[in-house]
C-alpha positions as CSV (number, residue, x, y, z in Angstrom):
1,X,-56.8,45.8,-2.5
2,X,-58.0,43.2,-4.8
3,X,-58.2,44.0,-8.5
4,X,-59.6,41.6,-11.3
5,X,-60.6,42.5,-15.1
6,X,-62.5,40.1,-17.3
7,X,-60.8,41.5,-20.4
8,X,-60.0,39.6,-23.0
9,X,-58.2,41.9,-25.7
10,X,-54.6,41.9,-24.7
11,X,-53.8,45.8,-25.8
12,X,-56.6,46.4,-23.3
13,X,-54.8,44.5,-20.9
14,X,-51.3,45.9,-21.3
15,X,-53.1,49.5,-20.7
16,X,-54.6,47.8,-17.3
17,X,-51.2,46.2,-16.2
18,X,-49.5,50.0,-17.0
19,X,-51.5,51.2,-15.0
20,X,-52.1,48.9,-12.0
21,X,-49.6,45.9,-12.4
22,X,-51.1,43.6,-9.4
23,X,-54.2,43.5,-11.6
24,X,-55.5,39.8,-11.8
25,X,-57.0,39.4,-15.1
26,X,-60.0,36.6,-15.4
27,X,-61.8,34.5,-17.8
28,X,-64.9,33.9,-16.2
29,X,-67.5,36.4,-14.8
30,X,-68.0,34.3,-11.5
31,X,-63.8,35.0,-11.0
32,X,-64.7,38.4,-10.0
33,X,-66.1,37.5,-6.9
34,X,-64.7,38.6,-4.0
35,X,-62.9,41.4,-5.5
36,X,-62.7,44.9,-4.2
37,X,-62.9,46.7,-7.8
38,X,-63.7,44.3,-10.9
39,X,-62.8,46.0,-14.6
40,X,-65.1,44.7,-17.1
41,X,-65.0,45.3,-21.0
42,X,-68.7,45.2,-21.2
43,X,-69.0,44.0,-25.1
44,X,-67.6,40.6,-24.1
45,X,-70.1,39.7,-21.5
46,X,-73.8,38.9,-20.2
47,X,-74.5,41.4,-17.5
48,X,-76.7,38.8,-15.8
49,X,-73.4,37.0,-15.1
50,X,-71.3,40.3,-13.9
51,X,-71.4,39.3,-9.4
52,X,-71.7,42.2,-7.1
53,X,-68.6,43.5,-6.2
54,X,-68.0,46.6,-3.7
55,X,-66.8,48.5,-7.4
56,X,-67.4,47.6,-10.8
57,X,-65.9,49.8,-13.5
58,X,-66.7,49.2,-17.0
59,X,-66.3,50.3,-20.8
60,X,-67.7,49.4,-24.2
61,X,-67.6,51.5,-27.2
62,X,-69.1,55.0,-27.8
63,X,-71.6,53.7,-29.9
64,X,-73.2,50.6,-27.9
65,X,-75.0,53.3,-25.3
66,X,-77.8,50.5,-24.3
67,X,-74.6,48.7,-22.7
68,X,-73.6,51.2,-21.1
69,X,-77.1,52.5,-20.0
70,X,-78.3,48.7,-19.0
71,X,-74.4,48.4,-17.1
72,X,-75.2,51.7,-15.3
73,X,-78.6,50.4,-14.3
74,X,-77.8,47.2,-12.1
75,X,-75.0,49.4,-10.6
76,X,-71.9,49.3,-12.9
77,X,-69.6,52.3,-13.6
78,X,-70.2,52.2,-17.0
79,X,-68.6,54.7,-19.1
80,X,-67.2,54.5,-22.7
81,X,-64.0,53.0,-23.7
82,X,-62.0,56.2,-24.5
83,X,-63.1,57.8,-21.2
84,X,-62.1,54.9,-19.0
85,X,-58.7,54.3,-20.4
86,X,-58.2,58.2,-20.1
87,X,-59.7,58.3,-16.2
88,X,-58.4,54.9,-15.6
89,X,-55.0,55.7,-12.9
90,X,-57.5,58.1,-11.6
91,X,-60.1,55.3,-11.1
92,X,-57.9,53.0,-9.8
93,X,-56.2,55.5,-7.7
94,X,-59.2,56.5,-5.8
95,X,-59.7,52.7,-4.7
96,X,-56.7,52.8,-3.2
C-alpha cells in the first residue's frame, strides 16, 4: 500500500513515520497522485490542488472548522489535528 503526506512541520512528520515508517512524505499536492491513502495537513494547502485519491485523511486545527467542513465536502476525511494524531495507527491500520 502506498502512503504519501504533504506535511510540512517535521514534529508532525516524526508522529507519521512512528506510526507508519514506509510513509512517503511530499512537497507538492500533484505528488499525491497515485497513492492509496494521502495525509494532508490541511492549513498548508489549496484544496483545489488536493487530487483524488482512493483515501484522503486530513487535519487542521480545532478552530479552522470551515477547513475542515470545505475538506469534508469534496470528499476528504477531515477531522481535527488532536483527533487524527490520536486515531492515526487506527486509520492507517484499517488501510491495511
Amino acid at each position: 500500500m502506498i502512503v504519501r503526506a504533504l506535511v510540512h512541520d517535521l514534529m508532525d512528520r516524526s508522529r507519521i513515520s512512528a506510526v507508519r515508517g514506509d510513509v512517503e512524505f511530499v512537497r507538492l499536492p500533484g505528488q499525491l497522485a497515485g497513492a492509496d491513502v494521502a495525509l494532508v495537513d490541511l492549513s498548508r494547502v489549496d484544496l483545489a490542488l488536493v487530487p483524488s485519491v482512493t483515501r484522503c485523511l486530513g487535519f487542521a486545527s480545532h478552530l479552522d472548522r470551515t477547513t475542515i467542513e470545505a475538506a469534508r465536502a469534496i470528499g476528504i476525511e477531515a477531522m481535527p489535528r488532536s483527533e487524527f494524531f490520536r486515531r492515526l495507527p487506527l486509520l492507517l491500520g484499517e488501510a491495511g
